[in-house]
N, C-alpha and C positions, 0 to 999 in steps of 0.2 A: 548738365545743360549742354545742349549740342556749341557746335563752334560760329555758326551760321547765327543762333541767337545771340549769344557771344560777341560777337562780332557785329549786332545790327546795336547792343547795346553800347557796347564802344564808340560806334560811330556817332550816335544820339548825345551821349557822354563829351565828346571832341566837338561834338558841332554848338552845343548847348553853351562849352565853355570858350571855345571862338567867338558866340556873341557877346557875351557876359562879361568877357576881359578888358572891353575898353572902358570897363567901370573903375578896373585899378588903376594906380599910378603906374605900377609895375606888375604887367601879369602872373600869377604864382603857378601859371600851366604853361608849357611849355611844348607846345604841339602845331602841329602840320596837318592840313588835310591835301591831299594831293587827286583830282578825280582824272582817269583818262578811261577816254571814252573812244570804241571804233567807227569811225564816222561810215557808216556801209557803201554812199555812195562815192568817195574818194575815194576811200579804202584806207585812212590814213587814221592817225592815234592823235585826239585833241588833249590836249593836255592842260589842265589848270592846279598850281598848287596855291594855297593859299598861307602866306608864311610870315609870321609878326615882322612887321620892318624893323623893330628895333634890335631882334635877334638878327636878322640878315643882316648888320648892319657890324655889327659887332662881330658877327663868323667873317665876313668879308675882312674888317678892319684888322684882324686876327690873324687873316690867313695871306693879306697883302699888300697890310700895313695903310690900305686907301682908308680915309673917312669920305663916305658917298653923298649923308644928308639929306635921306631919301622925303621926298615929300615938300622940302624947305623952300624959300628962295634961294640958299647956296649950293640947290640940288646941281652937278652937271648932268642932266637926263643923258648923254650920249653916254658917259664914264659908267654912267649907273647900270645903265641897259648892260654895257661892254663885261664889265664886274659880275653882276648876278650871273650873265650868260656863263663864266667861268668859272663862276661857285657851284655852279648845277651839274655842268659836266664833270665836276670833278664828285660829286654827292648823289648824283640821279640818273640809274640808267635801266633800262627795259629789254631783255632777249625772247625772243621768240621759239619754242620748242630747241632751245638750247643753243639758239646762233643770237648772233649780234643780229637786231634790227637796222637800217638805214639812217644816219645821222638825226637825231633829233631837232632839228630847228627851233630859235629862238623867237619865240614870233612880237612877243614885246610884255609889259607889265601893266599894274594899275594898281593906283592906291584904295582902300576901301579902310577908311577909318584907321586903325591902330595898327592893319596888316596889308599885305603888298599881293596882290593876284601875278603870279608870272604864267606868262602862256604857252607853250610848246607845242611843235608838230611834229609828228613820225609820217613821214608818204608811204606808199607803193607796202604796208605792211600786209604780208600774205597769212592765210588760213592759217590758223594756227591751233593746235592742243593744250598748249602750255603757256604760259606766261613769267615769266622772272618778273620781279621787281624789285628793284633796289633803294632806296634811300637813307644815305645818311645826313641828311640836312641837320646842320646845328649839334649834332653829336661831337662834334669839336667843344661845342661852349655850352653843352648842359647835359650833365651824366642824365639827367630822366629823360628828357626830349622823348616824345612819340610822335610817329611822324603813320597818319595814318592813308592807307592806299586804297582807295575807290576804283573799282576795273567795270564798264561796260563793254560786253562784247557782242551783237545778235543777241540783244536782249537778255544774257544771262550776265548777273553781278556779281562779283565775288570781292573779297577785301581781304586787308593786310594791316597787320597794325609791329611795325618797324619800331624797334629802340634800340640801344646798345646790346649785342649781346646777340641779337636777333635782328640784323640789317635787310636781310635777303629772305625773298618768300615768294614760292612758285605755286602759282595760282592754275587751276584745271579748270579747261572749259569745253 
């Protein structure tokens, strides 16, 4: 089986059990879909990953001792926003034919049922070959975690599918 169908099933696999999940008490999949997309006419990298709040929630409280309470009324939304923003940088980052890209921006979040959309922007990102991608979201607080990557770029798609073991994966376009 080539890697491209491979990979279209995977993605079908991850998307099917993102919806499926708010049927449990406690999800028994533990996965990330993360899609970035290059916008042609900024030129910039749109970013959406899409990540169970109650895993970010737990990796945060984990890694900085905050309980956030995302979604609640004891949410603090500015603490929350501040917290993810620094859980990401420290788990998700993007190189372009082998240099660092231009700061990611954190452009804000949104709840959608059981799981947390966070948003990000890359500006000024130039023609590129290559792509890095990295994420280790949640690999702190669950050996399986897949955390899987969606790449639009000029219309060509490629993907990645990130777990322990296999963090990093350079995508050709």
């Amino acid at each position: 089986m080539n890697t491209s169908l491979l990979r279209f099933y995977a993605l079908i696999f991850f998307v099917v059990s993102l919806a499926v999940a708010p049927a449990f008490a406690r999800h028994p999949i533990h996965a990330s879909i993360t899609t970035i997309d290059l916008n042609p006419k900024t030129h910039s990298f749109e970013i959406a990953c899409k990540i169970f709040a109650d895993d970010l929630e737990e990796a945060i409280r984990k890694a900085t001792g905050t309980q956030l309470y995302i979604g609640s009324a004891k949410e603090n939304p500015k603490q929350t926003a501040a917290k993810i923003e620094e859980y990401l940088r420290n788990h998700f980052r993007v190189e372009a034919d082998g240099k660092a890209l231009p700061r990611w921006t954190f452009v804000g979040r949104e709840i959608e049922g059981d799981a947390v959309w966070c948003y990000l922007e890359v500006q000024n990102v130039p023609a590129l070959k290559r792509l890095l991608v990295s994420n280790t979201a949640l690999h702190d607080i669950h050996d399986d975690q897949t955390n899987l990557v969606n790449v639009s770029i000029n219309g060509t798609r490629r993907s990645a599918v990130l777990r322990k073991g296999k963090e990093v994966e350079t995508l050709e376009f």
